[in-house]
KESEBA-404446 format. One record per residue (C-alpha): residue number from 0; y, z, x; residue in one letter. Coordinates in Angstrom, 3 decimals. Example, Ala and Ser with C-alpha at 12.3 -4.5 7.8 and 13.67 -1.06 7.14 Angstrom:
   num         c2         c3         c1   residu
     0     -4.500      7.800     12.300        A
     1     -1.060      7.140     13.670        S
This chain:
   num         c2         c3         c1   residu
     0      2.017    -10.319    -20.933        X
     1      2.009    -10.910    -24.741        X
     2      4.119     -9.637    -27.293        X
     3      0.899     -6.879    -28.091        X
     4      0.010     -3.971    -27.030        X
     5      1.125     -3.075    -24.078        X
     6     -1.503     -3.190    -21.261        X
     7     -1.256      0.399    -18.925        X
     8     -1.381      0.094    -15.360        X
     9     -2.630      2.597    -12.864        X
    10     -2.069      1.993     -9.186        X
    11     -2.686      3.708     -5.453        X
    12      0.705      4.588     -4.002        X
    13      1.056      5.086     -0.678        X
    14      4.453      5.385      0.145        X
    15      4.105      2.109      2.210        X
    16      5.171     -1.224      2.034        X
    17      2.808     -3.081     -0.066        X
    18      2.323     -0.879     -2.475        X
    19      5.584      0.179     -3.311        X
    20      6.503     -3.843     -3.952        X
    21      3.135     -3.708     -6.093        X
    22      4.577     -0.671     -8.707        X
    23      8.243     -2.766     -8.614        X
    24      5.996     -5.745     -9.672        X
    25      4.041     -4.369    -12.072        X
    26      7.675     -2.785    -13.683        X
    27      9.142     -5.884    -13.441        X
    28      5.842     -6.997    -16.101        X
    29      6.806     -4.301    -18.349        X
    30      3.877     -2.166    -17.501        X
    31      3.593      1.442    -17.767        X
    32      2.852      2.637    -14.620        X
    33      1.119      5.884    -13.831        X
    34      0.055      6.299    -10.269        X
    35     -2.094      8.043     -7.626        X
    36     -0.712      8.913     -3.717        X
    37     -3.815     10.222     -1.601        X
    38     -3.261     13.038      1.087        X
    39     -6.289     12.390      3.047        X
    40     -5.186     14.165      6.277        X
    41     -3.540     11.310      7.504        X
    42     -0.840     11.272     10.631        X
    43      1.823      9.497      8.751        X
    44      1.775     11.935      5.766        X
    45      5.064     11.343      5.624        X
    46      4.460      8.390      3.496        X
    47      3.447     10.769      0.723        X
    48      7.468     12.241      0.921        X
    49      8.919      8.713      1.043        X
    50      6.447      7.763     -2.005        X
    51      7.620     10.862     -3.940        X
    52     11.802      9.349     -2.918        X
    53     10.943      6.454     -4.774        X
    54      9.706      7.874     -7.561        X
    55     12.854     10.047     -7.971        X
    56     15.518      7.016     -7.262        X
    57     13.487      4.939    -10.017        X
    58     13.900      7.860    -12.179        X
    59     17.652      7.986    -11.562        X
    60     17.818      4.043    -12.096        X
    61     16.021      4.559    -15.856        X
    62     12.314      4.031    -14.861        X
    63      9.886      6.947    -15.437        X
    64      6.848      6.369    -13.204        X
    65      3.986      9.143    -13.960        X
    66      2.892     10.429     -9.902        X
    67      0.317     12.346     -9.064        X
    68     -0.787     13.717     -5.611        X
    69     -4.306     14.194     -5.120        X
    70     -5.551     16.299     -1.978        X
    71     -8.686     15.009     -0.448        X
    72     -8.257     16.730      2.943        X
    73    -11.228     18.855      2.915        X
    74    -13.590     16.089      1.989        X
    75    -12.125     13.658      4.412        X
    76    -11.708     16.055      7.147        X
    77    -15.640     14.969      7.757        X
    78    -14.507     11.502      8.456        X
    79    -13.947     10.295     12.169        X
    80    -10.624      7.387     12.532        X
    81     -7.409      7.503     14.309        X
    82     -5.275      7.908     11.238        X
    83     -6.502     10.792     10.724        X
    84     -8.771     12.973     13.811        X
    85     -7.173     14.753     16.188        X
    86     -6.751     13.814     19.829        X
    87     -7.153     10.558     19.137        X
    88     -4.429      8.069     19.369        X
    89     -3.417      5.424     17.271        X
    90     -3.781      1.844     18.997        X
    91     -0.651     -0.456     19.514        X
    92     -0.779     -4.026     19.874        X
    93     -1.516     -7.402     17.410        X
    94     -2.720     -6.150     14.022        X
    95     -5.830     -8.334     14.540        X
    96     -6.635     -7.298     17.699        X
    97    -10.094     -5.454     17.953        X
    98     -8.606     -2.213     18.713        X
    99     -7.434     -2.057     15.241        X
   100    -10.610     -1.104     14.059        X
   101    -10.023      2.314     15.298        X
   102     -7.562      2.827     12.552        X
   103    -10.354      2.135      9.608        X
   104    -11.084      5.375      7.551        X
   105    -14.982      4.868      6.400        X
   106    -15.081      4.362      2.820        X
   107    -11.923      5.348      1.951        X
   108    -10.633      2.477     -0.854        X
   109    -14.523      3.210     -2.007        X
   110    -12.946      6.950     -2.129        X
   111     -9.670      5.925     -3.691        X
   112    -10.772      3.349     -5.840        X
   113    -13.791      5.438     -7.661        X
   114    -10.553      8.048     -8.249        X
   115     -8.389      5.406     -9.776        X
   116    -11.249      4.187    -12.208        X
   117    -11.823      7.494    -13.135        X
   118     -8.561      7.649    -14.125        X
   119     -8.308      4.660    -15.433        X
   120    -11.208      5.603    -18.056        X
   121     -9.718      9.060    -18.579        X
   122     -6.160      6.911    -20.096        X
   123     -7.548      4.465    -21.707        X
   124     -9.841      6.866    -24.110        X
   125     -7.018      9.282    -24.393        X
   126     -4.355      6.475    -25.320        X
   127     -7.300      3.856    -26.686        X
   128     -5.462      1.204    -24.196        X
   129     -6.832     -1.205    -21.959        X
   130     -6.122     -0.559    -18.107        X
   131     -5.596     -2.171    -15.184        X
   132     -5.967     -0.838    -11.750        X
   133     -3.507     -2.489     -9.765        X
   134     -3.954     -2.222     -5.785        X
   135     -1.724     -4.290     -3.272        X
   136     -4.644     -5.578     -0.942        X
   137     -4.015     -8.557      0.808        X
   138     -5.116    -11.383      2.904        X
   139     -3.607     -9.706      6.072        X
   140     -5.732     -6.988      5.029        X
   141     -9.056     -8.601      5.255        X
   142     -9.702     -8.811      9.104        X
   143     -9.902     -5.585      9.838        X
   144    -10.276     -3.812      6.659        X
   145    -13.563     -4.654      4.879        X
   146    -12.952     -2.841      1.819        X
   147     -9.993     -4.736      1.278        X
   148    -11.997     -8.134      0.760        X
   149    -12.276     -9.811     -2.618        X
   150    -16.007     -9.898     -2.581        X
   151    -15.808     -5.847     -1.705        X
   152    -13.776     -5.185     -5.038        X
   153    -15.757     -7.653     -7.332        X
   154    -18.809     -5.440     -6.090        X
   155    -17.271     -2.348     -7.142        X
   156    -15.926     -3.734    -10.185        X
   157    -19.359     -4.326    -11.172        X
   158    -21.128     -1.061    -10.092        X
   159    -18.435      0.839    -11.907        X
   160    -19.193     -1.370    -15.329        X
   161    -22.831     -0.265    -15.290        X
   162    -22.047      2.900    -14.340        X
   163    -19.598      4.142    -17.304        X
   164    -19.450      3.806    -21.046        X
   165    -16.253      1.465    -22.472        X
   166    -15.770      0.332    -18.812        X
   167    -15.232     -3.199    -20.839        X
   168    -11.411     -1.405    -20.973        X
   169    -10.603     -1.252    -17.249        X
   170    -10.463     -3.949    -14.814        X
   171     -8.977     -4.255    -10.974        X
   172     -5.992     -6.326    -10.378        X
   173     -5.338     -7.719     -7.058        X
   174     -2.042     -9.417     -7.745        X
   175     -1.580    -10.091     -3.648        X
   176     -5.086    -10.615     -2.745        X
   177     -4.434    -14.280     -1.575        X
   178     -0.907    -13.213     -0.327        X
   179      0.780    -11.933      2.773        X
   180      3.359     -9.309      3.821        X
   181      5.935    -12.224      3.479        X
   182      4.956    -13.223     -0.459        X
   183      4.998     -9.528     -0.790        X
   184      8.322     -9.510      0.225        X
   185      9.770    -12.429     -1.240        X
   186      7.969    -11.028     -4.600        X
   187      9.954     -7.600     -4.286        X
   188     13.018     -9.104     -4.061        X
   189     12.484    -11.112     -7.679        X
   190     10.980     -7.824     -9.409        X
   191     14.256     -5.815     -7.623        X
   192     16.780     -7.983     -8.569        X
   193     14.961     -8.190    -12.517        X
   194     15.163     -4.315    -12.577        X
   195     18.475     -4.300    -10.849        X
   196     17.365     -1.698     -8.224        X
   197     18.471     -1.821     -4.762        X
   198     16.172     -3.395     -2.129        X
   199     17.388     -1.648      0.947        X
   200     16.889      1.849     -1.159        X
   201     13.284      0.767     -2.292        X
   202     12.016     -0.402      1.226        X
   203     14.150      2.272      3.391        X
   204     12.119      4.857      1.035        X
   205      8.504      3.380      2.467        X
   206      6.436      4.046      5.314        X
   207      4.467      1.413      7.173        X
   208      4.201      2.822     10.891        X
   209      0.903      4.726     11.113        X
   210      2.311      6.574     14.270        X
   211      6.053      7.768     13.070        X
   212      7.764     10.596     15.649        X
   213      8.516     14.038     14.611        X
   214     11.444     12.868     12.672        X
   215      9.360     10.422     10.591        X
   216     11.084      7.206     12.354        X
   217      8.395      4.275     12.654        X
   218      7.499      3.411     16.222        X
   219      7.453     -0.302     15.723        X
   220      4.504     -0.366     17.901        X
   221      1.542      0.331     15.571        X
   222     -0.310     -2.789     14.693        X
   223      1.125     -2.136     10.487        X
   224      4.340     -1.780     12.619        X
   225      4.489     -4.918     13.745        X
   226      2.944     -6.806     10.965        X
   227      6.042     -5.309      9.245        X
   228      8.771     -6.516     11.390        X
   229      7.387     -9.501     11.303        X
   230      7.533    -10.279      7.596        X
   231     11.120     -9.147      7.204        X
   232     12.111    -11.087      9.940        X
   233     10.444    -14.242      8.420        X
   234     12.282    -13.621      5.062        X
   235     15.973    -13.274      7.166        X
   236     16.398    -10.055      6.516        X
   237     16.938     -6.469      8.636        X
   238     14.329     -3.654      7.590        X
   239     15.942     -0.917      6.324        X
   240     13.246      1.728      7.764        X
   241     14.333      3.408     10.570        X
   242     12.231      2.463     14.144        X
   243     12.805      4.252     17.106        X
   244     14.836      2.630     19.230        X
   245     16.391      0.338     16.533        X
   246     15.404     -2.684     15.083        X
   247     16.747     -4.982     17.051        X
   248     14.229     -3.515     19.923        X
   249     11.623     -3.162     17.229        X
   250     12.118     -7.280     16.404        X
   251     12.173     -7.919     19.671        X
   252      8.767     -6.179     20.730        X
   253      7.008     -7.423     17.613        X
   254      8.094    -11.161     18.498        X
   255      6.482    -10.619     22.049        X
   256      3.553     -9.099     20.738        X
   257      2.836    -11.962     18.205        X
   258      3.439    -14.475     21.107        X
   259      1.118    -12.828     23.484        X
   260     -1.176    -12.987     21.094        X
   261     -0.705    -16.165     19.916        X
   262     -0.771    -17.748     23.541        X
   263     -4.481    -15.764     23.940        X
   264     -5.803    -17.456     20.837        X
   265     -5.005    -21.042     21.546        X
């Protein structure tokens, strides 16, 4: 960024992974952050909790982060996915695996993202700023998530132009689009140790498993699970989150998983 005016960001939290190392990034810019979390009936709501953790240690640490929660449970109650009907499980295995596909929610970054523009336009008239809408979709993503693809966004990007007055203002940034859950990672840790905030803190306060237990502990078998494991363990370093069973059982499924897997796809 330039010495001008400074450029607003607004974001999707989750409470997981990705984007939690996409609001350190974008505070490690020297943005101002204000972001959305989505309760959209989803199993792992406790995401939302370990979202709303982060905000409050940032706080403590010196870094106001506006965070709103916006309840779409009525509206996707209609929807049909395992993250979020009932008597349906979530799948376990390789997060490219076809099963996966259960755990798609139809249209829901559509959903999110039309929010987040919205938004988006709503700041930038009331603070006569450009924005950026920031969202930590990434090449990982793409397999089984269609409306995390490049193309899918640049589509949007341009519906949403011709469909709202000084739209020239807003703009989607997809800082980890080409990326993986390792650069995600390795990108946290700069941003962390630029803001001086504590990595273990930042990632222990996430959610990634999309089946947790009662006591919000990851399984370390959901295909985001593994994905997970897999990218701290690439980067040398323990996960802070807490996995049923431990981690060293959670590292040591995940590597069998991704070997199984690989050994099938020779």
């Amino acid at each position: 960024m330039d010495g001008g005016a400074l450029i607003r960001a607004v974001m999707a939290l989750s409470g997981g992974m990705d984007s939690t190392a996409l609001l350190i990034h974008l505070l490690a810019e020297g943005y101002q952050v204000s972001c959305i979390s989505f309760n959209y009936g989803q199993k792992h709501v406790i995401e939302l909790e370990r979202a709303c953790e982060n905000i409050a240690y940032m706080k403590s640490e010196g870094y106001i982060v506006d965070h709103k929660i916006a309840d779409l449970r009525s509206a996707m109650d209609l929807f049909h996915s395992a993250l979020t009907t009932d008597n349906y499980d979530v799948p376990e295995g390789h997060y490219e695996e076809e099963q996966m596909k259960q755990t798609v929610v139809p249209n829901r970054n559509a959903i999110f993202a039309s929010i987040l523009y919205g938004y988006a336009l709503s700041i930038s008239i009331r603070e006569d700023s450009d924005v950026i809408i920031a969202l930590g979709v990434h090449s990982g993503d793409h397999e089984i998530y269609p409306d995390c693809r490049p193309e899918f966004y640049q589509a949007l990007g341009k519906a949403f132009h011709i469909g709202n007055w000084d739209s020239h203002r807003v703009s989607f940034h997809l800082p980890y689009i080409d990326g993986d859950k390792e650069s995600i990672l390795k990108d946290a840790e700069i941003s962390l140790k630029k803001l001086s905030l504590d990595f273990d803190t930042i990632f222990k306060n996430t959610n990634t498993s999309y089946n947790p237990d009662s006591r919000g502990r990851s399984s370390g078998r959901s295909g985001a699970d593994i994905e997970r494991i897999l990218a701290f363990h690439s980067i040398g370093k323990k996960d802070p989150l807490e996995y049923v069973g431990g981690w060293d059982m959670a590292l040591k499924h995940a590597l069998s998983v991704q070997l199984e897997w690989s050994e099938s796809n020779e």
